[in-house]
VMD Tcl script that draws the C-alpha trace (Angstrom):
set ca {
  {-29.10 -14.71 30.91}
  {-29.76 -15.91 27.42}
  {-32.11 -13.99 25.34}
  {-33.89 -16.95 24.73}
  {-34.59 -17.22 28.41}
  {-35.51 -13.75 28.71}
  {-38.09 -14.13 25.67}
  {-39.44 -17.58 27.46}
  {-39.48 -15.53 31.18}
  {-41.37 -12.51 29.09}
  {-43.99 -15.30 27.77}
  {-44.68 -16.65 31.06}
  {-44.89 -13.51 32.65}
  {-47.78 -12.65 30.15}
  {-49.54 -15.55 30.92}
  {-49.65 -14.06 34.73}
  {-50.85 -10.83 33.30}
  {-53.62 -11.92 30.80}
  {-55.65 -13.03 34.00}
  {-54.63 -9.47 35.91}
  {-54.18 -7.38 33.67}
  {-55.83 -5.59 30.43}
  {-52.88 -5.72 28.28}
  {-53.11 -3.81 25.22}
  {-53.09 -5.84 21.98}
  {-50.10 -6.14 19.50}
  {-50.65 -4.47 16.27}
  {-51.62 -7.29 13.24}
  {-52.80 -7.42 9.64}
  {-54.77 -10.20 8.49}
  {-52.16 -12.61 7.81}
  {-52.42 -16.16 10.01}
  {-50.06 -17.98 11.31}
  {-49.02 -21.74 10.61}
  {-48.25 -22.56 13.77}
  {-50.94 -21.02 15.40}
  {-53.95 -20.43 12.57}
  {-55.35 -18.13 15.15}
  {-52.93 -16.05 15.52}
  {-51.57 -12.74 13.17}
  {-49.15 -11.21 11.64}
  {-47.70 -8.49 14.06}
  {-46.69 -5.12 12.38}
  {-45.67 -3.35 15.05}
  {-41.81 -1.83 14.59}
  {-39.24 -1.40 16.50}
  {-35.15 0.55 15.85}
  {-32.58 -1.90 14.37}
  {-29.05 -0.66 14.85}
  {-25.55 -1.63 13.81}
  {-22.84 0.92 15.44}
  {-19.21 1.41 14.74}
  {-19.38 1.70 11.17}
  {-17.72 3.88 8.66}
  {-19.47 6.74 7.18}
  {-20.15 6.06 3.58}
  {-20.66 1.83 4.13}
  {-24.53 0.82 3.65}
  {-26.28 -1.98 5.08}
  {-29.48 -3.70 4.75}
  {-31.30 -5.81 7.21}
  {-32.55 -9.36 6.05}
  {-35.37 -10.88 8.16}
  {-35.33 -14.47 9.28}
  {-38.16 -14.65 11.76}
  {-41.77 -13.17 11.16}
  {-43.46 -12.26 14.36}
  {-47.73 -13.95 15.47}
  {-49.75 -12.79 17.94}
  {-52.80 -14.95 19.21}
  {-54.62 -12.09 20.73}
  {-56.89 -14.56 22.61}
  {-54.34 -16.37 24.36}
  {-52.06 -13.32 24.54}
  {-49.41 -16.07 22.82}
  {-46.51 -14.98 20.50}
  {-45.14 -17.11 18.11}
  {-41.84 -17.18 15.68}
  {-42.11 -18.85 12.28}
  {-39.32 -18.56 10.21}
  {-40.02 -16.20 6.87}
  {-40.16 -17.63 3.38}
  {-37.06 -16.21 2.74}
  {-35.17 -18.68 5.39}
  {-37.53 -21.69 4.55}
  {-36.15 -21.35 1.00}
  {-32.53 -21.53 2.37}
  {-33.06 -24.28 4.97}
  {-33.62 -26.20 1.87}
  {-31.28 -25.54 -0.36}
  {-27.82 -26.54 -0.69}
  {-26.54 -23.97 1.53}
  {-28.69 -24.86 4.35}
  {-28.07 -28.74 3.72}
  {-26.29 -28.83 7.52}
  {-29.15 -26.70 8.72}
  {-32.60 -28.84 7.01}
  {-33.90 -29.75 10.33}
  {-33.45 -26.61 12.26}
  {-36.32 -25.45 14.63}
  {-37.56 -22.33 15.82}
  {-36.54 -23.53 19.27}
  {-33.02 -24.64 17.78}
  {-32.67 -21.01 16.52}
  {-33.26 -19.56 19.82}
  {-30.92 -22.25 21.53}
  {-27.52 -20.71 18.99}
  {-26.66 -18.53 21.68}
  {-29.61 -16.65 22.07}
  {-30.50 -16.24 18.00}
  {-28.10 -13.20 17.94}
  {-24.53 -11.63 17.52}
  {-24.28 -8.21 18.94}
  {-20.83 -7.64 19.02}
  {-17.19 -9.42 19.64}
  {-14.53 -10.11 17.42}
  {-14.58 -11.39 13.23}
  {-13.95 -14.84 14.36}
  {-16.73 -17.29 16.14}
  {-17.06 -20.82 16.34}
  {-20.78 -20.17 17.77}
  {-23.61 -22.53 16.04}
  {-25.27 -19.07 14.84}
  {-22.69 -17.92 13.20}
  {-22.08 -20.49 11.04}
  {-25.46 -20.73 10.27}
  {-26.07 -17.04 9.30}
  {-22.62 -17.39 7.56}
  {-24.64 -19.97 5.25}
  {-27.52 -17.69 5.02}
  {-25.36 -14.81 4.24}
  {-23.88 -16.85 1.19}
  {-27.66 -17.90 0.02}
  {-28.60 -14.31 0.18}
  {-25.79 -12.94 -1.82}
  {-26.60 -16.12 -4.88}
  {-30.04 -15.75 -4.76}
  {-30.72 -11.51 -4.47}
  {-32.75 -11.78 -1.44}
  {-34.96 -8.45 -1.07}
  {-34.03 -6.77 2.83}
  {-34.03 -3.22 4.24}
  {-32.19 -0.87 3.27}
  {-30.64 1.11 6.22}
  {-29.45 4.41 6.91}
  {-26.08 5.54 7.86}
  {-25.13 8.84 10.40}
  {-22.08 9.03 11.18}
  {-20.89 6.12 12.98}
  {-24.08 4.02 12.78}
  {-26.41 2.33 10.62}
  {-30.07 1.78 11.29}
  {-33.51 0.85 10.16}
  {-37.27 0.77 11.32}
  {-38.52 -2.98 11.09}
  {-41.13 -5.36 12.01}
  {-40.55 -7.47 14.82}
  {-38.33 -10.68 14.38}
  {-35.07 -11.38 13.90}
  {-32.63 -9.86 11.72}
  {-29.09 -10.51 9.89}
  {-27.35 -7.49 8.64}
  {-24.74 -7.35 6.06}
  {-23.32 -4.81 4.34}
  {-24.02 -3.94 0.64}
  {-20.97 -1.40 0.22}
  {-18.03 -1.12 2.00}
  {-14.05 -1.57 1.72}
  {-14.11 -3.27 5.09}
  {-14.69 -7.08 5.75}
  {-17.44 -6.95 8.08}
  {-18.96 -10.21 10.05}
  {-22.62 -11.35 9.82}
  {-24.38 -9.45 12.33}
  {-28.05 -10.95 13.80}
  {-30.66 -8.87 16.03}
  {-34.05 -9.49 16.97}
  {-36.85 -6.91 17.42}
  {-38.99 -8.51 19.87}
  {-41.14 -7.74 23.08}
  {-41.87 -7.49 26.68}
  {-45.02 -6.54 29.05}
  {-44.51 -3.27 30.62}
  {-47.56 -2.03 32.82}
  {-50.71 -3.09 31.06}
  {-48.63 -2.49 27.99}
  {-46.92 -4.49 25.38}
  {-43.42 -2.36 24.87}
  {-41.13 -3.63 21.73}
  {-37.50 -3.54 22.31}
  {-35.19 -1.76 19.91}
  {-32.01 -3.61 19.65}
  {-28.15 -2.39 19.23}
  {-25.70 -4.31 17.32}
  {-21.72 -3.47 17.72}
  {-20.64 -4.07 13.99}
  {-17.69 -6.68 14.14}
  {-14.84 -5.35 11.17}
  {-12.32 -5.53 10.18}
  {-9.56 -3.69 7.70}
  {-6.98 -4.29 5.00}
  {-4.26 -2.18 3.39}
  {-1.00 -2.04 1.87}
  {2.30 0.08 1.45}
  {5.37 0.00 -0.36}
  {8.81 1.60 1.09}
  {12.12 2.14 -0.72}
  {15.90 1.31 1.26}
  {14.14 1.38 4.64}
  {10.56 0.77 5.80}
  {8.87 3.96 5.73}
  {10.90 5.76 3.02}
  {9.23 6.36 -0.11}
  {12.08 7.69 -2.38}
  {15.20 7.02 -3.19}
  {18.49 7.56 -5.24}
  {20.50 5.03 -6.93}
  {22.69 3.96 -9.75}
  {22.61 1.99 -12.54}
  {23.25 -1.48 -11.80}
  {22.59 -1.14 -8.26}
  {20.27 -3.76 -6.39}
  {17.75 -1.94 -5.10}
  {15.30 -2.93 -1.70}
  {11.88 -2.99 -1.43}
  {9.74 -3.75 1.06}
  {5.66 -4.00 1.06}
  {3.69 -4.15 4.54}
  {-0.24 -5.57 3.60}
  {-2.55 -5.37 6.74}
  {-4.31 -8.94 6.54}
  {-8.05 -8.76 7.78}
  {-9.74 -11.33 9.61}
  {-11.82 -12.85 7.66}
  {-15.21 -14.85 9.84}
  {-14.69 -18.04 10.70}
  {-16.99 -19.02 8.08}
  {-16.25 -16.65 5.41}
  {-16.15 -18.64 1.57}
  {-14.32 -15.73 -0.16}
  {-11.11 -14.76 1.88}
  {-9.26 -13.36 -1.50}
  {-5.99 -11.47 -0.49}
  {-3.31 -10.68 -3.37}
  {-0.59 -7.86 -3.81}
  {0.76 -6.93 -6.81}
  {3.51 -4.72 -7.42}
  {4.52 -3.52 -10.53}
  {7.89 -1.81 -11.21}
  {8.70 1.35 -13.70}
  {10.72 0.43 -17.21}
  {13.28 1.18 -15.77}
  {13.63 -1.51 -12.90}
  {14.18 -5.64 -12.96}
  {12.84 -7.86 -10.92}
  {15.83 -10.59 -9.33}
  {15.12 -13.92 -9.49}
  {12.21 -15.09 -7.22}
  {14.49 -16.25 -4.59}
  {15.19 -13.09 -3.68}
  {11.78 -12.73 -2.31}
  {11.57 -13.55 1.23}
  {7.59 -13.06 2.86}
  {7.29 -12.96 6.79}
  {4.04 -13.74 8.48}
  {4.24 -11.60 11.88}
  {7.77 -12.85 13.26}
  {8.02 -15.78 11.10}
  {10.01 -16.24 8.17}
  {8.28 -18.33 5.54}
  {10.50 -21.06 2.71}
  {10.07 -19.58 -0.66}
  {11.70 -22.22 -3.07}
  {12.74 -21.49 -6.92}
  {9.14 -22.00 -7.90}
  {7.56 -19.45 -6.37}
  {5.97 -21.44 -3.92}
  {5.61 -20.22 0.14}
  {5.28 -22.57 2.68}
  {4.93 -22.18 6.42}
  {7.21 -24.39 9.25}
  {4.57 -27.04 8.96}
  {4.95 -27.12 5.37}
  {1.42 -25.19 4.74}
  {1.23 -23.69 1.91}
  {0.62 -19.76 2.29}
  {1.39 -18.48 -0.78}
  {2.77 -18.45 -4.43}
  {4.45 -15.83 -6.14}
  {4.80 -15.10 -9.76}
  {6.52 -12.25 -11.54}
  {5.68 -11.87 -15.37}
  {7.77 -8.96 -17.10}
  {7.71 -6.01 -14.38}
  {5.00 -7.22 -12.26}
  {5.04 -9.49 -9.28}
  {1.68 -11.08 -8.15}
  {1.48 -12.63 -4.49}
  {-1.72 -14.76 -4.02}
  {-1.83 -15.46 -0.57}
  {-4.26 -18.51 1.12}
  {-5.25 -16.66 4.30}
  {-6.32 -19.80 6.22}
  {-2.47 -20.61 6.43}
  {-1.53 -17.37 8.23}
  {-0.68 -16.47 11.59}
  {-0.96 -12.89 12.12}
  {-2.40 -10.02 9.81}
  {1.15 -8.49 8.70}
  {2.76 -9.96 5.86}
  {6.01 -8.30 4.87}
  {7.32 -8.88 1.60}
  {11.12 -8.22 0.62}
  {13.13 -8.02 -2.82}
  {15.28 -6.70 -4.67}
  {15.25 -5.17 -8.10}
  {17.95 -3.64 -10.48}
  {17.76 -0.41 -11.80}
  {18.96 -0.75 -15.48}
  {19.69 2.12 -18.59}
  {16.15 2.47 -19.02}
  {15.61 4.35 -16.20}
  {14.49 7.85 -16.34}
  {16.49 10.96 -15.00}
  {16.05 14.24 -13.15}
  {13.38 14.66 -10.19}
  {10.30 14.73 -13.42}
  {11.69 11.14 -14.52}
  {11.48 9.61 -11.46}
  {11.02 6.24 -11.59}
  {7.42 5.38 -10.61}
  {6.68 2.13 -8.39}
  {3.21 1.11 -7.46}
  {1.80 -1.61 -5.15}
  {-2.12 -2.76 -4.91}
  {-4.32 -5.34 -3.15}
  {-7.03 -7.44 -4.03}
  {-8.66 -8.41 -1.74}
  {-12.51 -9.96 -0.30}
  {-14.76 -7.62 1.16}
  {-17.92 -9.71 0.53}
  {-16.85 -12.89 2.77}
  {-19.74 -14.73 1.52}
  {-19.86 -13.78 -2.01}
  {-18.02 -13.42 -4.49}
  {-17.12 -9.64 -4.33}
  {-13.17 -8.02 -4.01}
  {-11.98 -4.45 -3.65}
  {-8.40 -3.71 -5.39}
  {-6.88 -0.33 -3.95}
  {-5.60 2.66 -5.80}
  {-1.65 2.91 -6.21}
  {-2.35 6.50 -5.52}
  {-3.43 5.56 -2.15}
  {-1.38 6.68 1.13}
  {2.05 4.78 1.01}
  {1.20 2.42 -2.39}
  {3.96 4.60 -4.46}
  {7.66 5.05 -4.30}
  {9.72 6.96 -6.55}
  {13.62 5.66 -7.38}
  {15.70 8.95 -8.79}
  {18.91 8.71 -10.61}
  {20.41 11.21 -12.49}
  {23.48 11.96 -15.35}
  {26.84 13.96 -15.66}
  {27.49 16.42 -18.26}
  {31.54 17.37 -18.81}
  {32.41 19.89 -21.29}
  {35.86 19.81 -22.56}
  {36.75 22.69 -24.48}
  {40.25 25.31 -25.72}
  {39.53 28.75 -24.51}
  {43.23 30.49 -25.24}
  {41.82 33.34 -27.57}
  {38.80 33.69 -24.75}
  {36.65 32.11 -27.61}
  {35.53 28.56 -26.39}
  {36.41 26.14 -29.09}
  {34.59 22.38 -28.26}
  {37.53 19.54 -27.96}
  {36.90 15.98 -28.81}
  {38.46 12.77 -28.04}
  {39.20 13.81 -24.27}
  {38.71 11.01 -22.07}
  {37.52 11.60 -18.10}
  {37.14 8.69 -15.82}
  {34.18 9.43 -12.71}
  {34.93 7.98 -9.32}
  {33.17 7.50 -6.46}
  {35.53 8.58 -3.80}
  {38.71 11.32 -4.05}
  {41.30 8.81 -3.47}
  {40.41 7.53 -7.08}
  {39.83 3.84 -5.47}
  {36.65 3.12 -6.73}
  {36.22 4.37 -10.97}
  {32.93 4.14 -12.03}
  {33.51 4.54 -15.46}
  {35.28 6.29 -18.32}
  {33.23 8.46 -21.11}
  {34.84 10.35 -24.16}
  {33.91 13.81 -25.36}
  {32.46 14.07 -29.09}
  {32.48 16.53 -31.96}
  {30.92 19.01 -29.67}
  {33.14 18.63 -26.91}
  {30.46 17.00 -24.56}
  {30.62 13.83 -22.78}
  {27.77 12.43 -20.79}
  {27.10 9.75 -18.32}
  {23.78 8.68 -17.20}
  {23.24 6.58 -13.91}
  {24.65 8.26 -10.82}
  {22.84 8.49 -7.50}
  {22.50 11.20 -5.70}
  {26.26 12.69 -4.09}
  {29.62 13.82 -4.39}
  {31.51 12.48 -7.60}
  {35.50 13.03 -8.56}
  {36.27 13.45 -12.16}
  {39.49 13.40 -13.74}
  {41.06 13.83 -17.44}
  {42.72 10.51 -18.18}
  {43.40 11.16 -22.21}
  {43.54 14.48 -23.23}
  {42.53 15.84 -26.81}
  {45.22 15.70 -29.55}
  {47.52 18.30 -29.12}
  {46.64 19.27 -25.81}
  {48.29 18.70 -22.55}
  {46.69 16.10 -20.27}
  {44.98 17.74 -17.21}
  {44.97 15.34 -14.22}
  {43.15 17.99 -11.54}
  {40.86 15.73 -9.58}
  {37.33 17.67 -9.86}
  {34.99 17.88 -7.58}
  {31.33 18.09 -8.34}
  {27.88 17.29 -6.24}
  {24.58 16.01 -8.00}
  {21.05 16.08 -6.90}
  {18.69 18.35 -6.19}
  {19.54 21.66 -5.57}
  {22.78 21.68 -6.90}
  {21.81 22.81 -10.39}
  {21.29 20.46 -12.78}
  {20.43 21.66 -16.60}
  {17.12 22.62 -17.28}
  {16.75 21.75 -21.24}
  {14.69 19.13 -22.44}
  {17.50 17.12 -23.87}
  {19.33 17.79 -20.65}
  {17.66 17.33 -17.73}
  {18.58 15.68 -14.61}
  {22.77 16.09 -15.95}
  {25.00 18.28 -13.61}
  {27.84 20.00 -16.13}
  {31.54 20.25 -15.44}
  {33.55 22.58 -17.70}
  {37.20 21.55 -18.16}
  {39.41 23.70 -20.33}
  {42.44 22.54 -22.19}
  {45.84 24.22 -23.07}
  {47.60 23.51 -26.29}
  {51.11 21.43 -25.86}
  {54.29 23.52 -25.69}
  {52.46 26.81 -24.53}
  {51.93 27.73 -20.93}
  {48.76 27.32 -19.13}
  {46.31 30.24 -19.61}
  {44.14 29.25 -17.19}
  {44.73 32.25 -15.10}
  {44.14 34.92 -17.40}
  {45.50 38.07 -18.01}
  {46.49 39.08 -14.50}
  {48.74 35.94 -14.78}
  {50.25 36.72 -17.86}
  {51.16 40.31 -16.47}
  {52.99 38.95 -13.07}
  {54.85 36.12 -15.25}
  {55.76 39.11 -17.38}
  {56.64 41.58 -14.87}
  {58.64 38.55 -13.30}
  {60.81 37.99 -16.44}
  {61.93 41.52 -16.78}
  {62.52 41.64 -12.80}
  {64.78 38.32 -13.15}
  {66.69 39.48 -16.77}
  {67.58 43.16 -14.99}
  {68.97 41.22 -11.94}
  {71.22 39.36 -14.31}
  {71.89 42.82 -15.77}
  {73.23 44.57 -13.19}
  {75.38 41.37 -11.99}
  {77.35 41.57 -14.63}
  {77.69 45.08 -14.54}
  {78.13 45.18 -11.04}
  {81.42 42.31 -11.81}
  {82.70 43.58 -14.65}
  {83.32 47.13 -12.57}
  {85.09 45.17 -10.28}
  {87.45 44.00 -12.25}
  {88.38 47.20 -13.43}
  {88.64 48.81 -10.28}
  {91.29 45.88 -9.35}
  {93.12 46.29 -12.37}
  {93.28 49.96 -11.50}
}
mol new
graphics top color blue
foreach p $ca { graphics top sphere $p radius 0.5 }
foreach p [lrange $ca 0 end-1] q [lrange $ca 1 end] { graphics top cylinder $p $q radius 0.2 }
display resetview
């Protein structure tokens, strides 16, 4: 049964009892009604209550019905307050001039206790327009209080819309009324219990793969992104549905051309053309996308979507810029602006320190040391060449680097993995060394530690001069070739030896 029916049932049944019955009177000041001259203001109070709210949110409670009680007829009356006069006749209650107490009562019962963010209901497009006349003209309500889960507030009787006056969530306008019914020779006012209709937005950024919030790459390498932002629902008759992303990439990242951004609503694919414009399959437009320097903005027009998922997709290159070791990673940040004051002019824009609005692209360098160790003194060697592949089949070079004065060569831009290095040119005067090396980079496998050095892996390589034998194995080598030489030349020895008595013994 409506409410309004049970408030006209509760009036009759008074009638019944005034005859019957000595009801007790309604509390009152002094103040007459304008409807009824004879009757007053009623003070009495009853709980006004909003649960399923988030713990640190406030509320306050903004009347639209004062409450008259003819004490001689044992009549209540509804007049609406000052407050909502002043609305009906402004702009924002231009559809809404004519309204009634009666027509109040007749929007489904003059309240909205719970259900979901979007209603096509008659009252909630009319304390939707209230809501937005409150927030441009700083109408005074009551303050609530908030326990845990639920906000509430001791008020007079009448009717009530609540809206929230700090929160990160997009609630809808919420209406109660505080009003009576005969109990026993009593009057009893009825509390009332409103289940707070809300709604949440949010926002994360992944690396490679959805849910991944790191990765390795190399220079030159496009690298995928992907951004989830959790769309709320906005009211039906919200005025400020503001929703943007932006996502801003280290130095050492570059966007790709816009094209390369695709946006899904839900399931569905939306066009993006070379503009930056987003259109829907019936050619609505949902959003527009522009990237200045190292930031992307995506200003989406809510009304046009579908679901409250938008996935955003693109693909950036990691250039020289980029900064090395697991201290330079490459910081990425996403945030979202967005309306949490449906009806004014309010937005919230979250932190990119948030849960899942960072990820973190790591690329580090190679160190190779080229140097003549053949008096066990190293001795730095320039003008060696080494070319770094990907794979130990030497398919796939990545490129070629040349040692300097102090025998170092570096390269800066490998993803994490196993590399294969190789002396192509060797120093002048040195035999060329074409040993495939092996060597792993990335954490844990020891990268240098020096300022100037951090995030390269080091390879030694050492060099043997031309026309000398290797020294690579050290003294125990030298011994055995040694040992060797004196072995073969006695062999040789004794051959002859061994021949030359022969031939004497036959000549014998």
């Amino acid at each position: 049964m409506k409410k309004r029916n049970k408030i006209l049932l509760c009036i009759l049944t008074i009638f019944v009892f005034v005859g019957m019955l000595n009801v007790r009177a309604i509390a009152t000041n002094d103040q007459s009604g304008t409807s009824d001259p004879n009757s007053k203001f009623v003070t009495d109070t009853g709980l006004l209550s909003v649960t399923g709210v988030q713990s640190g949110d406030q509320f306050r409670a903004y009347k639209i019905l004062d409450t008259y009680y003819n004490a001689s007829t044992n009549i209540i009356t509804y007049e609406f307050t000052t407050d909502f006069k002043a609305f009906l006749g402004s702009n924002y209650g231009t559809e809404f001039n004519d309204l009634t107490v009666d027509d109040y009562y007749d929007y489904t019962s003059g309240n909205i206790e719970s259900g979901s963010t979007l209603s096509t209901s008659d009252v909630d497009k009319l304390a939707s327009a209230y809501a937005g006349y409150i927030k441009a003209n700083s109408v005074t309500g009551t303050d609530m209080n908030v326990s845990g889960i639920t906000a509430s507030a001791t008020v007079q009787a009448g009717s009530y819309l609540v809206l929230p006056t700090s929160t990160v969530r997009v609630y809808a306008v919420m209406v109660g009324n505080i009003d009576f019914s005969a109990v026993g020779t009593d009057w009893q006012i009825n509390s009332e219990t409103i289940v707070a209709k809300v709604s949440d937005a949010g926002v994360t950024k992944s690396v490679g793969e959805d849910g991944y919030d790191s990765g390795s790459y190399s220079i030159g390498d496009d690298i995928p992104f992907i951004v989830v932002g959790t769309v709320p629902t906005y009211p039906t008759n919200a005025t400020n549905r503001t929703y943007i992303i932006t996502d801003t990439l280290s130095e050492g990242l570059d966007f790709n051309a816009v094209s390369s951004v695709t946006i899904q609503d839900g399931g569905e694919t939306l066009v993006t053309d070379s503009t930056g414009n987003v259109t829907n399959s019936q050619s609505e437009q949902v959003a527009t996308i522009q990237i200045s320097d190292r930031t992307m903005t995506i200003t989406f027009n809510t009304a046009n979507l579908n679901s409250n998922t938008v996935t955003v997709r693109y693909t950036a290159k990691l250039n020289n810029q980029a900064g090395l070791g697991a201290s330079g990673g490459n910081h990425n940040s996403v945030e979202l602006t967005y309306s949490n004051d449906p009806y004014g002019e309010g937005t919230y824009t979250t932190s990119p320190d948030d849960d899942g609005g960072t990820v973190d692209i790591f690329m580090y360098g190679l160190e190779i040391y080229k140097y003549d160790n053949n008096d066990g003194s190293p001795v730095a060697l320039a003008g060696a060449e080494f070319t770094i592949y990907k794979d130990r089949e030497l398919d796939n070079a990545i490129t070629t680097v040349s040692t300097g004065s102090d025998g170092i060569a570096r390269y800066a831009g490998l993803a994490q993995g196993t590399y294969y290095v190789q002396e192509t040119k060797s120093p002048t005067g040195y035999r060329l060394d074409n040993t495939v090396r092996e060597i792993k980079i990335g954490p844990g496998e020891g990268s240098l530690d020096a300022a100037e050095t951090e995030g390269y892996y080091r390879l030694e390589v050492a060099n043997t001069k031309a026309g000398l034998l290797p020294v690579t194995g050290g003294i125990g080598t030298i011994a055995i070739t040694l040992v060797g030489l004196v072995i073969v030349g006695g062999a040789i020895y004794f051959f002859f030896v061994y021949r030359k008595k022969k031939q004497q013994e036959g000549q014998a």
